[in-house]
C-alpha positions as CSV (number, residue, x, y, z in Angstrom):
1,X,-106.2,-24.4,164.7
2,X,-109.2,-24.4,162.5
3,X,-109.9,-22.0,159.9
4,X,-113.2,-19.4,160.1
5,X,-112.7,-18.3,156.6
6,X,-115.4,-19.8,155.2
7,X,-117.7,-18.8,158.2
8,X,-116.7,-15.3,158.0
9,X,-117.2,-14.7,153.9
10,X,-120.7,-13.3,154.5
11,X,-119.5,-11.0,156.9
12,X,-116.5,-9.7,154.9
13,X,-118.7,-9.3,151.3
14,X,-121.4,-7.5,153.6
15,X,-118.4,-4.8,155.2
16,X,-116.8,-4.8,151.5
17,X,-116.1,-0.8,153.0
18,X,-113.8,-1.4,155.4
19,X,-111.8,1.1,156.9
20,X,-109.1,1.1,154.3
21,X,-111.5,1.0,151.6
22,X,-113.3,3.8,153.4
23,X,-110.2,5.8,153.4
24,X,-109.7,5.0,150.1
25,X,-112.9,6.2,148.6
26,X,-112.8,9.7,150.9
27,X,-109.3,10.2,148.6
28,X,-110.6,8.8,145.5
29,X,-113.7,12.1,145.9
30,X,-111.6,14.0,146.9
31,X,-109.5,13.7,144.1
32,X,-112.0,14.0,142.0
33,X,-113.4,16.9,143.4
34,X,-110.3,18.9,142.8
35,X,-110.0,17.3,138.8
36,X,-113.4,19.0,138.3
37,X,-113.1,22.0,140.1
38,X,-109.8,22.3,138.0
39,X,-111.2,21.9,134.8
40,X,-113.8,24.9,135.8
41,X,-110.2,27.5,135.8
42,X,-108.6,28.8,133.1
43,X,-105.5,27.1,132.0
44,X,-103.3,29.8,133.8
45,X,-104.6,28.8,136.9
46,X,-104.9,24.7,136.4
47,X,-101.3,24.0,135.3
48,X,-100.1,24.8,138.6
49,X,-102.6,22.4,140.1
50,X,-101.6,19.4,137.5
51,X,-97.8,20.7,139.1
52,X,-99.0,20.3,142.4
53,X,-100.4,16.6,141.9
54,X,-97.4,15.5,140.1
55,X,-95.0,16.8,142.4
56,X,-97.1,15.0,145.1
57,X,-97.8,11.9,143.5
58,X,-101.8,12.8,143.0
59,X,-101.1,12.7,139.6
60,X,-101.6,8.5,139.4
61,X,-104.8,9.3,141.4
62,X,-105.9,12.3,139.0
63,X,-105.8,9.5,136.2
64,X,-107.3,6.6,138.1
65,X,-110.0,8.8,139.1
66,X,-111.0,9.9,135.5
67,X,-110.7,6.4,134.6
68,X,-113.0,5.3,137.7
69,X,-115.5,7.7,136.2
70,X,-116.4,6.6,133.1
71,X,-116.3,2.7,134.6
72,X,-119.0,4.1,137.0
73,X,-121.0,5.5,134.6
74,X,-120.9,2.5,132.0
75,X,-121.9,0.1,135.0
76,X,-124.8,-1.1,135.5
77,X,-127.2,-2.3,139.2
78,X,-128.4,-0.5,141.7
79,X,-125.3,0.1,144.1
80,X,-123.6,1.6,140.6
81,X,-127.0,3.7,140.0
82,X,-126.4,5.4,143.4
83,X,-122.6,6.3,142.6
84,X,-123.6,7.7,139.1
85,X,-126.0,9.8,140.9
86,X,-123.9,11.3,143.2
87,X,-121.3,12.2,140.7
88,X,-123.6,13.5,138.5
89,X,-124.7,15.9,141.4
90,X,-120.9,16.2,141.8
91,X,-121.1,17.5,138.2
92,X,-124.0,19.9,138.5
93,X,-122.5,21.6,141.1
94,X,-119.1,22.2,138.8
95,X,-121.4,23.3,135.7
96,X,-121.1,26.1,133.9
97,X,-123.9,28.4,133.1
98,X,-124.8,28.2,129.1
99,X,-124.2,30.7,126.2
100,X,-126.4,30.8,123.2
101,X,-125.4,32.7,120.1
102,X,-126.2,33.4,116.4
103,X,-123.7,34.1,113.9
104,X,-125.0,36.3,111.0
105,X,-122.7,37.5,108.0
106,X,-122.8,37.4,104.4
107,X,-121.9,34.4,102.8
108,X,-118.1,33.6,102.5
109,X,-117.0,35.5,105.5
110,X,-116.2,32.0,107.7
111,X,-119.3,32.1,109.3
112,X,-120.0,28.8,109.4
113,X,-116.5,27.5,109.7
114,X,-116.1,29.5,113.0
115,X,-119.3,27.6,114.2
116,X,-117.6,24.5,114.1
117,X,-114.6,25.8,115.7
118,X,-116.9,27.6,118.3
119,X,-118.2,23.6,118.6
120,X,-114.8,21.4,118.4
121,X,-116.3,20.0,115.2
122,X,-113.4,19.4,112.2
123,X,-116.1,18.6,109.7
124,X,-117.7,21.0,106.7
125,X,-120.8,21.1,105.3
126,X,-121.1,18.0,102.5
127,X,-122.6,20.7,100.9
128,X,-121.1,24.0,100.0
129,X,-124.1,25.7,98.8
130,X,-125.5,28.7,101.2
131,X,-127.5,28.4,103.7
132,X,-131.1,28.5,103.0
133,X,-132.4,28.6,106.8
134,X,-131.2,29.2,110.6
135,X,-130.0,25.8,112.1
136,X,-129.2,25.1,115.7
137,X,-126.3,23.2,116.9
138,X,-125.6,22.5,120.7
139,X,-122.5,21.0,122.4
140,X,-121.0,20.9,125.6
141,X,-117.1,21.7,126.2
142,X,-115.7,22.2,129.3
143,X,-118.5,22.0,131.3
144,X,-120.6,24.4,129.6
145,X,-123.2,24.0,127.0
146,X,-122.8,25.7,123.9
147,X,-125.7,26.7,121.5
148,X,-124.6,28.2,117.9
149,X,-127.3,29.3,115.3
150,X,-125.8,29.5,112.0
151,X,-128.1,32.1,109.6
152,X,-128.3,32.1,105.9
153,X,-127.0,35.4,104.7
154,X,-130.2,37.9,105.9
155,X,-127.8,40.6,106.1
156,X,-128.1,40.8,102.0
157,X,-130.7,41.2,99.9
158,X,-130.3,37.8,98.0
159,X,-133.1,36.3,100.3
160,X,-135.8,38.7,99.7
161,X,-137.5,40.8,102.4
162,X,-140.1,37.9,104.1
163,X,-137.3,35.2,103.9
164,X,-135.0,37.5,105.7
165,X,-137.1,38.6,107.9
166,X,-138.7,35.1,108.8
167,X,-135.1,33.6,109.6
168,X,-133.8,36.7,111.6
169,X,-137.1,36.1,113.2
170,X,-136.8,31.9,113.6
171,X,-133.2,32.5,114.7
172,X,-134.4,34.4,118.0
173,X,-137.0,31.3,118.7
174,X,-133.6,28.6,118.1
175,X,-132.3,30.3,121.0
176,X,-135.0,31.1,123.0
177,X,-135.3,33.3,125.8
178,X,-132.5,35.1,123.7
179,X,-128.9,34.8,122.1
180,X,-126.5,36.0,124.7
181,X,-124.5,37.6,121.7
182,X,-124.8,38.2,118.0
183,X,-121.3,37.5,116.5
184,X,-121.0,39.5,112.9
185,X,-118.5,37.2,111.3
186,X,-117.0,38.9,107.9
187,X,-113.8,39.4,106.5
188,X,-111.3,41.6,107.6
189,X,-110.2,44.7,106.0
190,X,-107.4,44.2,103.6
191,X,-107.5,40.4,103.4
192,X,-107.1,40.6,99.7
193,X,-110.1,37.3,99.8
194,X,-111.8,38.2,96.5
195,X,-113.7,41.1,97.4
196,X,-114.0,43.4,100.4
197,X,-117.3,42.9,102.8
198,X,-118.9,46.2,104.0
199,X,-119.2,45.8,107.9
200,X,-120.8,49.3,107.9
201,X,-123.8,47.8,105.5
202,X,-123.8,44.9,107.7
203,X,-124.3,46.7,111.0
204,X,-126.7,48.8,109.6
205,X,-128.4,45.8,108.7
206,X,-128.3,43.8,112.2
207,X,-130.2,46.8,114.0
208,X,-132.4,47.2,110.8
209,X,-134.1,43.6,111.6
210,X,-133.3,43.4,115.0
211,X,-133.8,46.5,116.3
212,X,-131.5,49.0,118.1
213,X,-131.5,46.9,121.7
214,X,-129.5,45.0,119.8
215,X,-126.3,47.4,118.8
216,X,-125.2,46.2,122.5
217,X,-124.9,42.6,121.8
218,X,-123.2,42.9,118.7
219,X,-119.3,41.7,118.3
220,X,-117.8,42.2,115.4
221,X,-115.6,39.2,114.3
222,X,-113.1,39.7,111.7
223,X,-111.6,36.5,109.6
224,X,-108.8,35.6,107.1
225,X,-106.4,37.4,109.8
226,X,-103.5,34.7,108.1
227,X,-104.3,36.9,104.8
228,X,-103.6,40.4,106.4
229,X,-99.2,40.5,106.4
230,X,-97.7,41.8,109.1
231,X,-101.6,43.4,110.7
232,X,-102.1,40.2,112.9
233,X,-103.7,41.7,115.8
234,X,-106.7,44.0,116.1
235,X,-104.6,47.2,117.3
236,X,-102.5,46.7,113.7
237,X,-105.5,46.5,111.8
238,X,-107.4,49.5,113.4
239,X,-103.7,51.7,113.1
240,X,-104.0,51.3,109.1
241,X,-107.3,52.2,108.8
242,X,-108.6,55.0,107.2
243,X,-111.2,55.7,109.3
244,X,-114.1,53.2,107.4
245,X,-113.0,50.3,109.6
246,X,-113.6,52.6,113.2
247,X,-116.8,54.4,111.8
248,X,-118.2,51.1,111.8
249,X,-117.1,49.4,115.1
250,X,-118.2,52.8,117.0
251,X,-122.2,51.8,115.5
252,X,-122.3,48.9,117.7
253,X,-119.4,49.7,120.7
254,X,-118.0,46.8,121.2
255,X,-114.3,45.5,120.8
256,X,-113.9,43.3,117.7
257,X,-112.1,40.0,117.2
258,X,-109.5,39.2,114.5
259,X,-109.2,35.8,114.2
260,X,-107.4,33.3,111.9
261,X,-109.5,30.5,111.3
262,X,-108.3,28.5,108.4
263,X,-109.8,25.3,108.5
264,X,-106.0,23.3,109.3
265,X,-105.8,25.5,112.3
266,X,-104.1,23.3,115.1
267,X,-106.2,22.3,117.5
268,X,-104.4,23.7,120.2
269,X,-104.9,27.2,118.5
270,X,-108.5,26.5,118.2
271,X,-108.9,25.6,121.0
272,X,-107.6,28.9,122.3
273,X,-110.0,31.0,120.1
274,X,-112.7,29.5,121.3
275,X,-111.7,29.9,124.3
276,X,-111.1,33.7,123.6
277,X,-114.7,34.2,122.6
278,X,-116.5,32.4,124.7
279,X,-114.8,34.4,127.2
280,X,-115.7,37.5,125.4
281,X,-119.2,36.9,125.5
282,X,-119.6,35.6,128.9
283,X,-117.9,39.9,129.6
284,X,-121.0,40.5,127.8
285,X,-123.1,38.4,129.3
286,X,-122.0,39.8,133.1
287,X,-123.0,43.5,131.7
288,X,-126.0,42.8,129.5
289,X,-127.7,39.4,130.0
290,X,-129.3,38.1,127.2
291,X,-131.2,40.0,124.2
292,X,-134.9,39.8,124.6
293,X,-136.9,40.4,120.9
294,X,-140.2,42.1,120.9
295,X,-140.8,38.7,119.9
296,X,-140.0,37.1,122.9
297,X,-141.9,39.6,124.7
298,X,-145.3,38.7,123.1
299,X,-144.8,35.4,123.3
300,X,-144.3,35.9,127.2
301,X,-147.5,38.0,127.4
302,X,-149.4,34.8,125.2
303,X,-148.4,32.6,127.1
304,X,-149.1,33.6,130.0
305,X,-152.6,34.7,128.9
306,X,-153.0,31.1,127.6
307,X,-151.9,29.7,130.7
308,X,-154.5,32.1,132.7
309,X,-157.3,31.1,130.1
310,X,-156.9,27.2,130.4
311,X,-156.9,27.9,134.2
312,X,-160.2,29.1,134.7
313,X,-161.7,26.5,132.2
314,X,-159.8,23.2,133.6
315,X,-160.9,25.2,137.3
316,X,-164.8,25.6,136.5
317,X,-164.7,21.8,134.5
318,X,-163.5,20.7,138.2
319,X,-166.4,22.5,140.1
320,X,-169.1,20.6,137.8
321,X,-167.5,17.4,139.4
């Protein structure tokens, strides 16, 4: 009997999706369908799914999956092009909606070591002097892009009036059409960290160069939490207070965070404050939407008398041709 192996290559390389290959890929989307829609849920909810997979052998797939992913996306040609595009519409659909923030606070209050926990960064500044202007910093974790603009201390008066106010200003433009939250990072009340930070004075100052819109997107975060004893949580803090500590939490009314964020934090408990705050803010963002600056304001207006301007000239240029 003769052989039609040969004869039949072409055929077999053209139908490389055969009906066990077919079957094959339907499982292997699938699967990866329900790895991304499990990273979008928090971890409550996705460790009974990662039970679920294990317990019905998924698991193997869950793995080969994420591995097939990153192969795709490294490969090159045109059949790989076409696969990268579709899981990167796959991904679209799965992202999260953005959260841009500044962090103001007076120098030494952890501001800028929060940022890079906000971030998953483990590195410091090479340099520890202060900052002298707003940077911007963006990452994406967990499906969502994150946008942190660190501030030099405006709060204080060390700046000078036109440097503070130029940086509260440029900090509104870094995250333009608006920071979804203002974080206040200082230290905590009691944390026996050199000296005592005033979060009334710092309040104060917030609304004084932002205006008062902005007393709802304010959130109070309060570091050095490791340095308070026994008062680890918010509700311990705010029970031993004498009353300074609630005066100044009721001028912006919003919940404040304690946090411990030494920089040889585990990562599994920085991950979780991140988590915490982003979480926080994304309450805020539900209620509020994002802060919009008289600055943003006229720049909408110039804009859009810019854009009506260079309309009519470009349109009466065309009618001369």
């Amino acid at each position: 009997m003769e052989c039609q192996c040969e004869k039949n290559t072409e055929d077999v390389a053209g139908w490389w999706m055969g009906g066990s290959n077919v079957q094959m890929g339907a499982f292997a989307v699938v699967g990866y369908l329900l790895y991304r829609f499990s990273q979008t849920l928090p971890a409550l909810i996705r460790w009974p799914i990662h039970l679920f997979c294990s317990l019905t052998g998924l698991s193997a797939l869950w793995g080969w999956v994420s591995h097939l992913v990153g192969t795709l996306r490294g490969s090159s040609g045109e059949g790989s092009q076409s696969v990268t595009g579709i899981l990167n519409l796959i991904d679209d659909t799965f992202k999260k909606p953005g959260l841009r923030l500044i962090l103001l606070g007076p120098s030494g209050g952890g501001r800028t070591s929060l940022a890079n926990t906000l971030l998953g960064n483990n590195e410091t500044r090479a340099s520890m002097e202060p900052l002298s202007q707003s940077i911007r910093r963006s990452k994406v974790l967990d499906g969502r892009e994150l946008t942190i603009v660190d501030t030099p201390d405006i709060l204080g008066s060390v700046l000078g009036n036109n440097s503070r106010a130029r940086e509260a200003l440029r900090s509104l433009q870094l995250t333009n059409p608006g920071p979804h939250a203002f974080l206040l990072v200082i230290r905590a009340p009691g944390s026996k960290i050199q000296f005592n930070q005033d979060i009334t004075q710092a309040i104060r100052a917030t609304l004084e160069l932002f205006g008062e819109e902005v007393m709802g997107h304010i959130i109070p975060v309060l570091t050095y939490a490791d340095h308070l004893g026994r008062k680890q949580t918010i509700d311990q803090l705010l029970e031993a207070d004498t009353g300074t500590l609630r005066r100044a939490l009721s001028l912006c009314g919003q919940r404040a965070e304690l946090v411990d964020n030494r920089p040889n934090l585990p990562p599994e408990a920085k991950s979780e404050l991140r988590r915490h705050l982003v979480e926080h803010v994304m309450e805020m963002k539900e209620l509020r939407g994002h802060f919009i600056h008289e600055l943003q304001r006229r720049e909408d207006n110039l804009r859009e008398k810019l854009l009506a301007d260079m309309t009519s000239a470009l349109a009466k240029k065309l009618g001369h041709t």
